[in-house]
C-alpha positions in Angstrom: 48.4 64.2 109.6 46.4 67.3 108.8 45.2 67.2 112.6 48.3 66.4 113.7 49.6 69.6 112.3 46.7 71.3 113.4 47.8 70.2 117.1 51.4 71.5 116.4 50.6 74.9 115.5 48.2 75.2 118.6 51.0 74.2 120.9 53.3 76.9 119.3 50.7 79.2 119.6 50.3 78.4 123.2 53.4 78.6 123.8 54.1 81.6 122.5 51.1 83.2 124.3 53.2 82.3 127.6 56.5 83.8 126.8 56.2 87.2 127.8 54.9 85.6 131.3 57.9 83.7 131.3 60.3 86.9 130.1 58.8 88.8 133.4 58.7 86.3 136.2 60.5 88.1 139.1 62.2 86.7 141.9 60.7 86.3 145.4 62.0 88.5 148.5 61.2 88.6 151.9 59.1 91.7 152.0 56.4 93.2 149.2 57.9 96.6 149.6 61.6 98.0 149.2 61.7 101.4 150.7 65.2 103.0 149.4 66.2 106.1 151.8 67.9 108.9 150.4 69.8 111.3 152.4 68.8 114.9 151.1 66.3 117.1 149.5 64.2 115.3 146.5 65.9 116.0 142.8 69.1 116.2 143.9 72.0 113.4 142.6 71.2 110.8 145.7 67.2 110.8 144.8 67.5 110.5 140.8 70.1 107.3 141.4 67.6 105.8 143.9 64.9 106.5 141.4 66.9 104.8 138.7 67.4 101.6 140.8 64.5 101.6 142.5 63.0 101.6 138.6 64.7 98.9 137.3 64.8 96.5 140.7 61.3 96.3 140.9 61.5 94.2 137.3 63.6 91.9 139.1 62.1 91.4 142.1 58.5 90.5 143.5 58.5 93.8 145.8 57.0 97.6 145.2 60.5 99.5 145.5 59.8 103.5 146.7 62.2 105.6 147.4 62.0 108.3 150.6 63.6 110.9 151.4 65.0 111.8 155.0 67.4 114.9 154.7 68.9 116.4 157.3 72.6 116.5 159.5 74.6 116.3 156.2 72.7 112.7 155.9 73.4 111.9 159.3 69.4 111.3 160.2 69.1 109.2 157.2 71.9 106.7 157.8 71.0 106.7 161.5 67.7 105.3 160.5 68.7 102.8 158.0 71.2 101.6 160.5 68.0 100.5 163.0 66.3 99.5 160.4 64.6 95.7 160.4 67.4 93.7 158.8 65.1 92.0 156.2 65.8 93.1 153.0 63.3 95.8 153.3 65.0 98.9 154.3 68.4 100.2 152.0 70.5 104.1 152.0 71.0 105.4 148.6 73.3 108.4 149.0 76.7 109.9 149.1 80.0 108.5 150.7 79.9 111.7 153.1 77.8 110.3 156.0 79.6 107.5 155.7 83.1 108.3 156.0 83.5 112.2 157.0 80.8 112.4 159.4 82.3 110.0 162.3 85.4 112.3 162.2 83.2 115.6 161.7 80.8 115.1 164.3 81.7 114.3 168.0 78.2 111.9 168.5 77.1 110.3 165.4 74.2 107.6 165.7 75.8 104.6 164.5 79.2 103.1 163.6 79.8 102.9 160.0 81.5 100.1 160.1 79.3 97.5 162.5 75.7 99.3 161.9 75.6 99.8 158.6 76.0 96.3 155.8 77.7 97.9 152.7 76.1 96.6 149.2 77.5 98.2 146.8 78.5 101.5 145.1 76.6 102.6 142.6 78.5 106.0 141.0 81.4 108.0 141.2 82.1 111.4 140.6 85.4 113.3 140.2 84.7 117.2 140.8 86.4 120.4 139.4 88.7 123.0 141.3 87.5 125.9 139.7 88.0 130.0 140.0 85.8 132.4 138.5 86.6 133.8 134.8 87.3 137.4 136.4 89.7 136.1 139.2 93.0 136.7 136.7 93.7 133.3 137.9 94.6 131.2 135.2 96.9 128.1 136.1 97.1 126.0 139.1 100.7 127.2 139.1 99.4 130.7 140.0 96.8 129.6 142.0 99.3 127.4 144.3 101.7 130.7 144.7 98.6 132.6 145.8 97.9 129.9 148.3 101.4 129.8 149.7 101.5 133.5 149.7 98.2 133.8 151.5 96.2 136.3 148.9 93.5 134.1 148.2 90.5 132.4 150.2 88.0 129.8 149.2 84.3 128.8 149.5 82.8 125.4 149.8 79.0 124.0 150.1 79.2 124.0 153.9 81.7 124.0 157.0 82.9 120.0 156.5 80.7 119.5 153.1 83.3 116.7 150.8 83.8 119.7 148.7 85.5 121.9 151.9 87.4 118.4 153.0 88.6 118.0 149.3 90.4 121.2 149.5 91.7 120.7 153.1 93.2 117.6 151.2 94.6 119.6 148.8 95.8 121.7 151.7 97.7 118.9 153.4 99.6 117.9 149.8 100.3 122.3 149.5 102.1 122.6 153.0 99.7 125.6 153.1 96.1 126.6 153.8 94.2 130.0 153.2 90.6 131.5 154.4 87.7 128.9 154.4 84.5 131.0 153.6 81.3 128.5 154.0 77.9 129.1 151.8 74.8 127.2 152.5 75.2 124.8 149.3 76.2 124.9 146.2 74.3 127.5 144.6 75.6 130.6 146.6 79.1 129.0 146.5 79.0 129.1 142.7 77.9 132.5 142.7 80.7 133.8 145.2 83.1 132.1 143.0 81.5 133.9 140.1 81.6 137.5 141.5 85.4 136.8 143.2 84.4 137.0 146.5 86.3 133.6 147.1 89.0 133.0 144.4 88.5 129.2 144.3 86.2 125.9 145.1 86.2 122.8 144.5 82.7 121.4 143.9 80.8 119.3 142.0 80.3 118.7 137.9 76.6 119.3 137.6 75.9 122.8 138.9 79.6 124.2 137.4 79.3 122.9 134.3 76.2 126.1 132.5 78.8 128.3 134.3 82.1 127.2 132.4 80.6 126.4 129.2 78.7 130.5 129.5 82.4 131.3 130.1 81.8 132.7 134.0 84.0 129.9 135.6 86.8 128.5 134.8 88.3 124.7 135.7 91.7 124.6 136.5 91.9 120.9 138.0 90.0 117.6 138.0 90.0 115.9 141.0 90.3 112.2 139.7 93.8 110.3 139.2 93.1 110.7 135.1 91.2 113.3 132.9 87.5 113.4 132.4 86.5 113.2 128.3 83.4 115.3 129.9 86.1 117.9 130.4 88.7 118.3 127.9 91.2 119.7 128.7 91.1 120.1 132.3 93.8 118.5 133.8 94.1 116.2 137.2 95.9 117.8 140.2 97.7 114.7 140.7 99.7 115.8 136.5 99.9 119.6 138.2 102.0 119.5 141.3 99.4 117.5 143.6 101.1 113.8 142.8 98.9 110.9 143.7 95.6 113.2 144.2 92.9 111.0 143.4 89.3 111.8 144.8 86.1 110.9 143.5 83.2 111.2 146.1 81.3 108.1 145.5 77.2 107.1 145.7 76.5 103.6 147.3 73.5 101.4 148.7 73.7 100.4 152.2 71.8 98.0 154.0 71.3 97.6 157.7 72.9 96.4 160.6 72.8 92.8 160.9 71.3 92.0 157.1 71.7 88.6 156.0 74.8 87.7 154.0 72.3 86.1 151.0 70.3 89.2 151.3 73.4 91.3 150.6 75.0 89.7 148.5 72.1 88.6 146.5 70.9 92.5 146.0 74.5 93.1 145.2 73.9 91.4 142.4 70.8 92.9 141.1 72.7 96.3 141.4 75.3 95.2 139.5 73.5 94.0 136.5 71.5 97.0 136.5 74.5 99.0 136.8 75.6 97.2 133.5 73.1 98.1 131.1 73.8 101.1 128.6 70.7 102.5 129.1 71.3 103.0 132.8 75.1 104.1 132.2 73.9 106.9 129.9 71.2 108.1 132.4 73.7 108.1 135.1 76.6 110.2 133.1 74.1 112.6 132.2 74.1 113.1 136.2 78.1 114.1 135.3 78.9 110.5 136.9 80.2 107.1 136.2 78.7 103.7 136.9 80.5 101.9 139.5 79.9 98.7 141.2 81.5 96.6 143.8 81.7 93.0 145.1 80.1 93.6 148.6 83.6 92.7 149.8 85.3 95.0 148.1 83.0 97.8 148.7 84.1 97.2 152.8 87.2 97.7 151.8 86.9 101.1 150.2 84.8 102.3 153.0 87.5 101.5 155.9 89.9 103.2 153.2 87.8 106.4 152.5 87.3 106.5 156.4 91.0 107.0 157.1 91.4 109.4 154.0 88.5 111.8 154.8 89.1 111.7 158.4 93.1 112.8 158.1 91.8 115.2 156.3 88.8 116.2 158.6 91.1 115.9 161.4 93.9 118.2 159.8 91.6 120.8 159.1 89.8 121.6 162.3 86.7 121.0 160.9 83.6 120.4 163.1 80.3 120.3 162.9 78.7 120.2 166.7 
């Protein structure tokens, strides 16, 4: 009996020695290393998501996950590349919806189709941003703002000549009947400070570099781009509750795998994604980058890329924009 129990105890033991093995066996993949491309410079929203996934995958999967960066052409040269890439599960774009569906309208060549050379997995965030004017502008509704833009007495900046943030107010624009001055800066940073010292009256542009400025009082938010309000921003209403009805833009980041990657392979990292997207500590990391968690079945995700195509691109097209 007493040996018995002596042979019990060892087994539990044993068995417990093993568990943590068991709690981190990974699954296999077709490649020992997952390189996730990312479209712009290093620290920016696109690297810092990869970095999150690429974090958490490799706990999931039997594969070193790195993440690379290959900015350049508004993301054009990184797409481009993941497009040829060897369709083995090896080779993914972490990045923003704009080379995606604004650049075939912007640009007169792009590398690659967006729809048969590139296999969509799923998105991964979405962001609404802010239609701002600076706190000096005597600006202080988007009622005045709107009979400015009818009246033509007002310009605006964006982050570059056909940057999301220019087509979102082109799209504004359209819904206006009216258009004023476009005055490009070379990012974000100089566009916030034009909008600060009213050399351009307003901008749309994105959460993260705005937001020091509106809470030091400099800029102000008159609009939220998204169909509802943003707790991140109380107060702020959407265009679509302030004469813009149906407005509802939120620029989204995605993974993208190559042309001609397996269905299994897709479908299977889809799912990783998607549980990662799931867990609180990932949700909080990526709302502290002034975004929201958002996954797709791989199906649906094809869908809201043809739909973003024809969106962005009216918009593209009614502006004039180009970037040749």
């Amino acid at each position: 009996m007493f040996r018995r129990s002596i042979l019990a105890t060892g087994a539990v033991l044993a068995l417990a020695a093993t568990a943590p093995a068991l709690a981190l066996a990974k699954d296999a993949w077709p490649v020992k290393t997952i390189t996730l491309v990312q479209p712009y410079s290093p620290g920016g929203t696109s690297d810092l998501l990869a970095r999150i996934i690429a974090n958490e995958l490799e706990k999931r999967i039997e594969a070193n996950v790195i993440v690379e960066s290959k900015a350049g052409a508004n993301g054009n040269i990184a797409t481009a590349y993941v497009s040829r890439a060897k369709p083995d599960g090896g080779t993914f774009l972490v990045g923003s919806s704009s080379p995606v569906v604004i650049s075939p309208t912007l640009y007169k060549n792009v590398p690659y189709d967006p729809v048969k050379d590139l296999t969509p997995i799923t998105p991964i965030a979405k962001a609404p941003f802010l239609l701002v004017t600076g706190a000096n502008s005597g600006i202080n509704s988007m009622d005045e703002l709107l009979k400015l833009i009818k009246a033509d007495k007002v310009n605006f900046g964006s982050a570059g000549a056909g940057s999301p943030q220019h087509i979102m107010v082109e799209m504004l624009h359209l819904q206006a009947k009216a258009k004023t001055m476009h005055v490009p800066y070379k990012g974000s940073a100089p566009l916030i400070l034009a909008v600060m010292s009213n050399e351009v009256q307003y901008a749309i542009d994105n959460p993260v570099p705005l937001k020091p400025q509106i809470d030091g009082g400099k800029i102000k938010a008159l609009a939220i781009t998204s169909k509802t309000a943003s707790p991140k921003f109380p107060g702020v209403k959407p265009l679509a509750e302030q004469g813009f009805p149906g407005f509802d833009v939120e620029p989204w980041y995605g993974m993208i795998g190559s042309k001609g990657l397996p269905k299994n392979l897709a479908e299977r990292m889809n799912k990783y994604v998607q549980d990662i997207l799931a867990q609180d500590n990932v949700k909080q990391k990526i709302s502290e980058l002034g975004a929201e968690a958002y996954g797709l079945s791989t199906a649906d995700f094809s869908k809201l890329i043809a739909a973003d195509i024809q969106k962005w691109g009216a918009a593209v097209k009614a502006s004039g924009a180009t970037a040749d």
